[in-house]
LOVO-590322 format. One record per residue (C-alpha): x, y, z; residue in three letters. Coordinates in steps of 0.5 Angstrom, whole numbers, padded with zeros to 4 digits, always signed. Layout:
REM residues N
XYZala...
//
This chain:
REM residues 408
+0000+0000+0000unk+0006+0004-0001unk+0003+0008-0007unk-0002+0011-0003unk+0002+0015+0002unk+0003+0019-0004unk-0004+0022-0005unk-0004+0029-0003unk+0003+0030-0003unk+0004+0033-0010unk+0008+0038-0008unk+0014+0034-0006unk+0013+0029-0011unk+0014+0035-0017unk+0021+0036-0014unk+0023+0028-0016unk+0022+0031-0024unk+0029+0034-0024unk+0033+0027-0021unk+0035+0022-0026unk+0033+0015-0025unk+0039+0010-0023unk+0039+0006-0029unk+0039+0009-0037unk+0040+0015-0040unk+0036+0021-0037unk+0031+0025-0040unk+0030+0032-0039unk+0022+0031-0040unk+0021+0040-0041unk+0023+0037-0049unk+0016+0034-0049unk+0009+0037-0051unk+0005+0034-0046unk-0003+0035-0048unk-0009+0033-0043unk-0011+0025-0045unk-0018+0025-0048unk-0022+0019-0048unk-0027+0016-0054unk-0031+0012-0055unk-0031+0012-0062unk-0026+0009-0067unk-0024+0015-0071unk-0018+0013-0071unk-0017+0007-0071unk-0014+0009-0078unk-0007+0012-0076unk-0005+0005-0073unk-0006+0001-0079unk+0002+0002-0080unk+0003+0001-0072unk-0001-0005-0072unk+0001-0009-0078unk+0009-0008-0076unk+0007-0011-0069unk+0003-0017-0073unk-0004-0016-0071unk-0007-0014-0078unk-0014-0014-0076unk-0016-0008-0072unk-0023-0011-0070unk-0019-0016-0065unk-0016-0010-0061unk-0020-0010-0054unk-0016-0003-0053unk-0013+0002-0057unk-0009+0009-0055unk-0006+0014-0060unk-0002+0019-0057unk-0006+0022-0051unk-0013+0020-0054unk-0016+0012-0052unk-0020+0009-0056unk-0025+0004-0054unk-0031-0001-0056unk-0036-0004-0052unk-0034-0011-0051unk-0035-0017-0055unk-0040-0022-0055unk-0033-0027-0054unk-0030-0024-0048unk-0036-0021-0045unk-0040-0027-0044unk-0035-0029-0040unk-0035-0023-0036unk-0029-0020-0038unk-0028-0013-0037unk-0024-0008-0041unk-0024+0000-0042unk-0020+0005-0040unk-0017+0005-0033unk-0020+0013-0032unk-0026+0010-0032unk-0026+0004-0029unk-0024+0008-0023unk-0030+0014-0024unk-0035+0007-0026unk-0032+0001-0022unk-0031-0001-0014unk-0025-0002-0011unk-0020+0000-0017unk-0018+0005-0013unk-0015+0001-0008unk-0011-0002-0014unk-0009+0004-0017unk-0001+0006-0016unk-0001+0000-0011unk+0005-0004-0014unk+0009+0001-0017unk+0010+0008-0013unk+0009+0014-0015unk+0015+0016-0013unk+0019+0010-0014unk+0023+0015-0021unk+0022+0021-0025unk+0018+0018-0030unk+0012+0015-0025unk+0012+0022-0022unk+0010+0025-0028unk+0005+0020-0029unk+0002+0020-0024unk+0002+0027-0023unk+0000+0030-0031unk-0002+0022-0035unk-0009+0022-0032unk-0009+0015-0031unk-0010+0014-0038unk-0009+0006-0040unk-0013+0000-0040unk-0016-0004-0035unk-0017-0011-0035unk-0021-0015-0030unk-0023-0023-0031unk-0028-0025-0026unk-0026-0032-0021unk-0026-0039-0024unk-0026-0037-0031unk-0021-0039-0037unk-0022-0034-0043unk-0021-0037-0049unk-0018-0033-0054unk-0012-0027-0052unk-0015-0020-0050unk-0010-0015-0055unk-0008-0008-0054unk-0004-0003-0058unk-0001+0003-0056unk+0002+0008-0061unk+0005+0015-0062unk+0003+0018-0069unk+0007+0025-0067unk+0013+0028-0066unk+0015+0030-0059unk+0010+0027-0055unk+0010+0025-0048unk+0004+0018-0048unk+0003+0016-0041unk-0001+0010-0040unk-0003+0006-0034unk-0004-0001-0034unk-0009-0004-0030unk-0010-0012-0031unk-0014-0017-0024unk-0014-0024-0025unk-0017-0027-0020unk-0017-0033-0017unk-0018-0040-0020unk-0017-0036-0028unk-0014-0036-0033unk-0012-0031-0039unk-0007-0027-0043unk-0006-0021-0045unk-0002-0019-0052unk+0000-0011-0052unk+0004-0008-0057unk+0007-0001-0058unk+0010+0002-0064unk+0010+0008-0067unk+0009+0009-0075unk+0015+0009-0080unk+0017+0017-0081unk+0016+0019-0073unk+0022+0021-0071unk+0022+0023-0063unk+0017+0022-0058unk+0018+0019-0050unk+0013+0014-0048unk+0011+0012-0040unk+0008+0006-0039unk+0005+0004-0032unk+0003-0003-0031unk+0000-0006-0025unk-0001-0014-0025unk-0006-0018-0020unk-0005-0025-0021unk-0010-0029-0016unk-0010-0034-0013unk-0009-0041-0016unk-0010-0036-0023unk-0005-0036-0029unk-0003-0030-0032unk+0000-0030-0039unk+0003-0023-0042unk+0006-0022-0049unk+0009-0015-0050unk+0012-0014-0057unk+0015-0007-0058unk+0017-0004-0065unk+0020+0003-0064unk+0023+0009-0068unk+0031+0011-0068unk+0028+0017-0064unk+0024+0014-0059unk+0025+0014-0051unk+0021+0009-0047unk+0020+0008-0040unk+0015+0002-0039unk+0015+0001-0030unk+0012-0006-0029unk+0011-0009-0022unk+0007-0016-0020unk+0003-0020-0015unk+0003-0027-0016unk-0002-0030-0009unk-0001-0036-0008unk-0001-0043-0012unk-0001-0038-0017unk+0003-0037-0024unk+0006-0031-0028unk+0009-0032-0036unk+0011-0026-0039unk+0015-0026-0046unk+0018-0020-0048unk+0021-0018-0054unk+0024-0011-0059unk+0026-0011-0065unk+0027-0004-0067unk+0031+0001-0066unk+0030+0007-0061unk+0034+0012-0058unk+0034+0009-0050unk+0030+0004-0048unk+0029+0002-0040unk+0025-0002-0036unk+0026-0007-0030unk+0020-0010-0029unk+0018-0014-0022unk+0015-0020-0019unk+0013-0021-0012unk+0011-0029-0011unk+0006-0032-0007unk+0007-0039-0003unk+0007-0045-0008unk+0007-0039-0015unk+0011-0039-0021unk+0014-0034-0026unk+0017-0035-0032unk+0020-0028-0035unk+0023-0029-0042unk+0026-0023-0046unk+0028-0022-0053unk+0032-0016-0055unk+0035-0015-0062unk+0039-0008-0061unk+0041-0005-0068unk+0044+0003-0070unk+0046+0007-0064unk+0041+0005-0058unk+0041+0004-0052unk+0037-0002-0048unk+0037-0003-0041unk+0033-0009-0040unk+0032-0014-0035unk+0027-0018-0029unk+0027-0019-0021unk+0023-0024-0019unk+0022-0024-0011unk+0021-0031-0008unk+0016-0029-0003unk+0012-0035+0000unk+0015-0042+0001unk+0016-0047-0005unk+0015-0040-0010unk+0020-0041-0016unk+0022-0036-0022unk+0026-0038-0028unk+0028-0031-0031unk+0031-0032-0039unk+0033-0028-0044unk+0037-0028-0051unk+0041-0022-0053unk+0042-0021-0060unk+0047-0014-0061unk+0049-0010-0069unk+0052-0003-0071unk+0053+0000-0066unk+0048-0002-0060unk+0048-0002-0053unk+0045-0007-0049unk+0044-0009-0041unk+0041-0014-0040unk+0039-0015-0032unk+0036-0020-0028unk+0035-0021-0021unk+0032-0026-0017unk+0031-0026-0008unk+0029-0031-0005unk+0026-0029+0002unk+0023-0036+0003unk+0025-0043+0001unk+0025-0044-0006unk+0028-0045-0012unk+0031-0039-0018unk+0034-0039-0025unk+0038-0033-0029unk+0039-0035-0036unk+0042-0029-0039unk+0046-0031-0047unk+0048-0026-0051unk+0051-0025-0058unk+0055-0020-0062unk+0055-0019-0069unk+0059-0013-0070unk+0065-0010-0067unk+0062-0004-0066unk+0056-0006-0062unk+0056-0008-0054unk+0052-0012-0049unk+0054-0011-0041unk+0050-0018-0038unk+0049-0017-0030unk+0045-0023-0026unk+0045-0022-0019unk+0041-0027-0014unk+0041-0026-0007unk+0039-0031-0001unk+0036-0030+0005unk+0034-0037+0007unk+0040-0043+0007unk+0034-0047+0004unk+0033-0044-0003unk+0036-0046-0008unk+0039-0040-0014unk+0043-0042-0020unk+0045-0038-0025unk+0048-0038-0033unk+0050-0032-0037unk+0055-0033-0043unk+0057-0028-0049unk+0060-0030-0055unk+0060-0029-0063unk+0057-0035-0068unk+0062-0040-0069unk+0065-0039-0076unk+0065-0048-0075unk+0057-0048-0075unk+0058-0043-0081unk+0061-0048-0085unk+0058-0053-0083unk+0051-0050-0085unk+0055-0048-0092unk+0057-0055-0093unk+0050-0057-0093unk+0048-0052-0099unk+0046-0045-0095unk+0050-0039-0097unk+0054-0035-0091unk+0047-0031-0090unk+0043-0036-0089unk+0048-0040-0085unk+0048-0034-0080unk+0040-0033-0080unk+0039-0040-0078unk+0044-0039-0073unk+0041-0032-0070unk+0034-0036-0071unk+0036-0042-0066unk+0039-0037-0062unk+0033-0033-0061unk+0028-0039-0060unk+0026-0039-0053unk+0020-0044-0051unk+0014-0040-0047unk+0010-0045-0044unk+0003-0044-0046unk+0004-0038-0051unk-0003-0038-0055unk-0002-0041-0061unk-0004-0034-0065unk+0001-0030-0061unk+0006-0036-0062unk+0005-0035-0070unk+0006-0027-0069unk+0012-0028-0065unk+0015-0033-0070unk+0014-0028-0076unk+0018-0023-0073unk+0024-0028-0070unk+0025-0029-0077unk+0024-0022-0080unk+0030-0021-0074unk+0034-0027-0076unk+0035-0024-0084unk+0035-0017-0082unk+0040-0017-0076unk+0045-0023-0081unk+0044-0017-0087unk
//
């Protein structure tokens, strides 16, 4: 309940906007226009994605649950597939002004004060963003899409994500965001606050494609109760001008959490990336994975942490790969124990392709650019329990798309 301490208290938040946060690139936020968000209920521009969404693979508009361009949200009444169901889904905003209890699950998870970016949000976002809840002992069918997009130059978008599993559920939630091709520079906040109910499961897929000129700054954090399981899969394909996010996971008694991440790092940008999960009840475990894949002149962190404040059992695999002299990759695990009974482990490498995997793929007919697009594609495959089947096709197109980019 540490967020609602901050209620009333903005004058002293405003001063936290001029203190760089502890990890990426500062922002000076002054650069960016910041317009009051408006809410539709209309799909009027539903046009300006059509470029946005098709790079982030979801051609049809019609299965988008939620929509948000720059400052504006747009919305439909729920389909007769979710809402049979008694899936909920509109804008955070007015889920706190229409719906019970969201207020008490506002700002909860994520302070407004933990960085300059959630102080800004929290401050001038006007809780824009999406809110999801999937009543008890119900498993919903079909995944609950969303897509976040920044059409102008020079803007600030805030979102605030909302998404309650509660107990004995099941779903998963697919957001993409990205901006059109020709936007040159633009800062997006996200804040998003997962609640996985008990014996619940939550899958989220984040897809990001991105501009040279883009700064984003997603804030994340997680409740997973207890016998509860929390998957997330994670990738970025795009270049952008900085990109930090660290998002957290707190488990339950008996909960799991699996945290998988795909970064393919191109031209000039800096990615700072990573996951914790926290081990908070007995039996609770995480296993935190990701694939690093750096070109051109790219910088990557790849983070992960896990603590075990309880008996329970933790795994980091952090690989990365170079493919130019140029570019760098920075891995840092770190796992922390508080009790002799958990069990924590961790595997991090960084290398180059094997140049005897290249000529054994050239002896069996490819040529150099294939070998090495089929080596980068291997490299970047992660197996993500329980990913639907539409979303892994989507994933899988885009691995490819990667593989023969980043290969030339």
């Amino acid at each position: 309940m540490e967020g609602k301490v901050m209620f009333g208290v903005r004058g002293s938040l405003k001063e936290l906007l001029k203190t760089p946060a502890p990890y990426g690139p500062d922002i000076d936020l002054s650069n960016y226009d910041m317009d009051l968000p408006e809410i539709q209920e209309g799909r009027e521009v539903v046009d300006e994605i059509s470029d946005v969404s098709s790079r982030l693979g979801f051609n049809d508009t019609s299965k988008l649950s939620y929509i948000q361009v720059n400052e504006v949200a747009v919305y439909k009444a729920l389909e007769e597939s979710l809402s049979k169901y008694g899936v909920r889904v509109l804008p955070l905003r007015k889920a706190l002004e229409e719906l019970p209890n969201v207020k008490e699950l506002a700002w909860k998870l994520v302070r407004p004060d933990l960085d300059k970016y959630t102080v800004a949000s929290y401050l001038y976002g006007g809780e824009l963003g999406y809110f999801i809840y999937v009543p008890p002992n119900t498993e919903v069918p079909a995944p609950i899409y969303s897509c976040l997009a920044i059409t102008r130059d020079r803007k600030i978008q805030f979102a605030h994500n909302i998404v309650y599993v509660d107990s004995n559920s099941v779903a998963h939630v697919v957001t993409g965001c990205a901006v059109p091709h020709g936007v040159k520079g633009g800062l997006h906040i996200g804040i998003s606050e997962f609640y996985v109910g008990r014996g619940s499961r939550l899958t989220f897929s984040m897809i990001h494609a991105w501009s040279e000129g883009l700064h984003v700054r997603p804030r994340t954090a997680v409740s997973v109760d207890d016998g509860g399981e929390y998957v997330s899969y994670y990738v970025i394909y795009s270049p952008v001008a900085s990109l930090q996010t660290y998002p957290s996971v707190r488990l339950g008694r008996s909960s799991k959490a699996y945290l998988a991440s795909v970064i393919a790092g191109s031209g000039e940008s800096v990615y700072d990336v990573g996951s914790k999960a926290v081990l908070g009840g007995l039996n609770a475990s995480a296993e935190v994975v990701s694939r690093v894949v750096a070109y051109d002149s790219s910088r990557i962190y790849a983070r992960s942490e896990i603590v075990a404040e309880d008996a329970g059992r933790g795994h980091v695999e952090c690989l990365g790969l170079l493919l130019s002299s140029n570019a760098e990759i920075h891995s840092i695990p770190t796992l922390t124990s508080k009790k002799p009974e958990a069990l924590l482990s961790h595997e991090a490498a960084i290398g180059m392709i094997a140049q005897d995997e290249i000529e054994y793929l050239m002896s069996k007919g490819f040529t150099e650019g294939e070998a090495k697009s089929i080596i980068v594609r291997g490299f970047m495959n992660v197996e993500v329990r329980g990913l639907p089947l539409t979303v892994m096709m989507e994933i899988d197109r885009l691995l490819d798309m990667i593989s023969r980019h980043a290969t030339g």
